[in-house]
C-alpha positions in Angstrom: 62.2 -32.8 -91.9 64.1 -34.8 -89.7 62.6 -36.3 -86.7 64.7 -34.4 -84.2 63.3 -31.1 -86.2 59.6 -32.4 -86.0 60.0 -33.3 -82.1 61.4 -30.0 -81.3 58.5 -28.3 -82.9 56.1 -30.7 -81.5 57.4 -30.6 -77.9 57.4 -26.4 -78.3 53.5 -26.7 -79.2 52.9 -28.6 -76.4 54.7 -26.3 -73.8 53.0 -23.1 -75.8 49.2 -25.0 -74.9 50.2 -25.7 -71.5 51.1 -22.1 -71.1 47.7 -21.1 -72.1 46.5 -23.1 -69.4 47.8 -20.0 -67.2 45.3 -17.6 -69.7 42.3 -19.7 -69.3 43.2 -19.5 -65.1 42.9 -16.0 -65.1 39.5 -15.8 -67.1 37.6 -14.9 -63.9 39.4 -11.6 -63.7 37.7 -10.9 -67.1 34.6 -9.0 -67.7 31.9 -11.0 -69.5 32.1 -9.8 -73.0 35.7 -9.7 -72.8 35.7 -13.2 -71.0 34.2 -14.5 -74.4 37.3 -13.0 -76.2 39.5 -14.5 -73.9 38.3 -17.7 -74.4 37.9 -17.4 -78.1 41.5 -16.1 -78.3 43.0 -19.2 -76.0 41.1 -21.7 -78.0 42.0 -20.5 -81.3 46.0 -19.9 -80.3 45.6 -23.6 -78.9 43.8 -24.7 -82.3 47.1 -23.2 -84.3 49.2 -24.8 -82.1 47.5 -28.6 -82.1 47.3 -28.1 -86.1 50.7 -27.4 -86.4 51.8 -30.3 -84.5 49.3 -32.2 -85.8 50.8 -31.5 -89.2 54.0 -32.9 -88.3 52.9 -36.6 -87.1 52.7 -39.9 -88.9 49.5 -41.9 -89.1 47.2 -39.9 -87.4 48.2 -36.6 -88.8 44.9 -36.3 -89.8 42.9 -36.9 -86.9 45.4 -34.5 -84.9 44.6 -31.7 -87.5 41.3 -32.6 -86.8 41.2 -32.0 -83.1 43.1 -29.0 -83.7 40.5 -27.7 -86.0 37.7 -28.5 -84.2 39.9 -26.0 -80.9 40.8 -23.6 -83.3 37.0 -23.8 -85.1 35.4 -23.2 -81.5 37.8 -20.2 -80.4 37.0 -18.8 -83.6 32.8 -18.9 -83.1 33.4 -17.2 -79.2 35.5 -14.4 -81.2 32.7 -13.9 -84.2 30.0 -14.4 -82.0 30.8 -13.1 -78.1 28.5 -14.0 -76.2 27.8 -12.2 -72.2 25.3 -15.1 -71.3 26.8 -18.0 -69.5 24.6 -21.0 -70.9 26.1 -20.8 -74.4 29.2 -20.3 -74.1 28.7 -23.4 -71.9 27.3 -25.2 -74.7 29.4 -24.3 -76.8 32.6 -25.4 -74.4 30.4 -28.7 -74.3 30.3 -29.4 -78.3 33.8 -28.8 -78.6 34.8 -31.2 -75.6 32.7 -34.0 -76.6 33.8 -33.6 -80.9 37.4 -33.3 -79.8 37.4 -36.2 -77.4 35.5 -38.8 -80.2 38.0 -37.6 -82.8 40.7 -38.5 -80.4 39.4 -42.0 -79.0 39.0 -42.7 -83.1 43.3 -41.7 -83.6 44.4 -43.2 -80.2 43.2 -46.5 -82.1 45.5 -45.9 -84.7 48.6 -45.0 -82.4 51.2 -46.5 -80.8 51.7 -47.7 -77.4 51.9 -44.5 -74.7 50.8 -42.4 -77.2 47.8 -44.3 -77.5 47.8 -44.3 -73.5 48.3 -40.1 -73.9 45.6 -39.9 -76.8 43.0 -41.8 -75.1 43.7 -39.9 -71.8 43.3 -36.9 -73.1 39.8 -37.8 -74.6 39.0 -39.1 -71.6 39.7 -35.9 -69.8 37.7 -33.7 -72.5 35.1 -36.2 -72.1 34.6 -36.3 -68.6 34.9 -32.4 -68.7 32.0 -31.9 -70.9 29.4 -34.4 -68.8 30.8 -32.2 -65.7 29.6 -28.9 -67.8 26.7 -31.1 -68.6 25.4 -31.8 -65.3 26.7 -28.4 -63.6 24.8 -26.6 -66.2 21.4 -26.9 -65.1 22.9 -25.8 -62.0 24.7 -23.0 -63.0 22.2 -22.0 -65.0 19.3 -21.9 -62.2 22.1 -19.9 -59.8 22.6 -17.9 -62.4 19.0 -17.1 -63.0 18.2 -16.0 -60.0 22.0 -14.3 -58.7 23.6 -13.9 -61.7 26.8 -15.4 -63.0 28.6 -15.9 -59.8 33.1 -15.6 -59.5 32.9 -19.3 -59.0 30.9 -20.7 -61.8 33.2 -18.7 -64.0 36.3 -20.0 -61.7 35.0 -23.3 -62.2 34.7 -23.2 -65.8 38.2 -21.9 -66.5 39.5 -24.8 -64.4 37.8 -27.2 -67.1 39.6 -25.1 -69.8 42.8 -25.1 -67.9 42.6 -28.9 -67.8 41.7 -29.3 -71.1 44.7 -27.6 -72.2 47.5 -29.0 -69.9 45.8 -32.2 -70.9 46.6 -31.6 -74.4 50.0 -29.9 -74.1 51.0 -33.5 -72.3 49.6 -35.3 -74.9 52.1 -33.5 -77.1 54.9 -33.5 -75.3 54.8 -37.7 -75.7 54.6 -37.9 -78.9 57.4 -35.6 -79.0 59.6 -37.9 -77.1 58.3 -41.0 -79.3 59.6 -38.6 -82.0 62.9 -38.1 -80.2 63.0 -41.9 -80.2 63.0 -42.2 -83.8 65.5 -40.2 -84.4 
């Protein structure tokens, strides 16, 4: 496939996750159980995408799969397994940030320049995302006990999603144009 093909494809990925973005915004609109299949659904459809892109890249085609599996791995558990309590789904969310941005951190040492710059942002971002689901847990989790799950913890925690996501679909979008470079 030419590289003007594979940066097409790429850069179409990384619009489709940034749209998804949108889904994870509106998650608070959702009712529990079916907040666990909206999640499970945007993580899996941004799984597919990351794969797919992943598939097309050089060097680190491997550790983009990777990433992409581990998104499309978690979205698959919150459809299996829904879940209408709040602390594992965080968890959950928490795994998945933290495995995604190691396997990231390890391909960003393998890239090139900005995408390098892109990859290790966007572990970065899913890094710092999970400690803040770290820390706000035990919060959330002691509001929760005592009022429930409240409109803005579940806000909150679609923001992180949301980021997560545009995070990724930029990521994608560079090594698009490093692919439009090549060609």
């Amino acid at each position: 496939m030419s590289p003007g093909k594979r940066a097409t494809l790429i850069y179409a990925a990384g619009i489709a996750i940034i749209l998804l973005s949108a889904g994870a915004l509106l998650l608070p609109a959702a009712d529990r159980l079916a907040g666990s299949a909206v999640i499970g659904g945007l993580l899996l459809a941004a799984g597919i995408f990351e794969m797919f892109a992943g598939s097309m890249r050089g060097e680190v085609k491997h550790y983009a799969m990777a990433a992409g599996g581990v998104t499309a791995l978690a979205g698959l558990l919150f459809l299996i397994y829904p879940s209408v309590h709040f602390a594992p789904t965080v968890t959950l969310i928490i795994a998945w940030l933290v495995l995604r941005s190691v396997i990231l951190i390890i391909a960003s040492r393998r890239s090139d320049a900005s995408v390098r710059l892109w990859m290790t942002i966007s572990a970065g971002m899913d890094f710092v995302l999970a400690v803040l689901l770290l820390f706000g847990l035990s919060i959330s989790a002691l509001v929760m006990n005592i009022f429930g799950p409240t409109e803005h913890i579940v806000a909150a925690f679609s923001w992180v999603l949301a980021a997560s996501f545009v995070v990724t679909g930029s990521l994608l979008l560079e090594v698009a144009s490093c692919q439009r470079n090549l060609a």
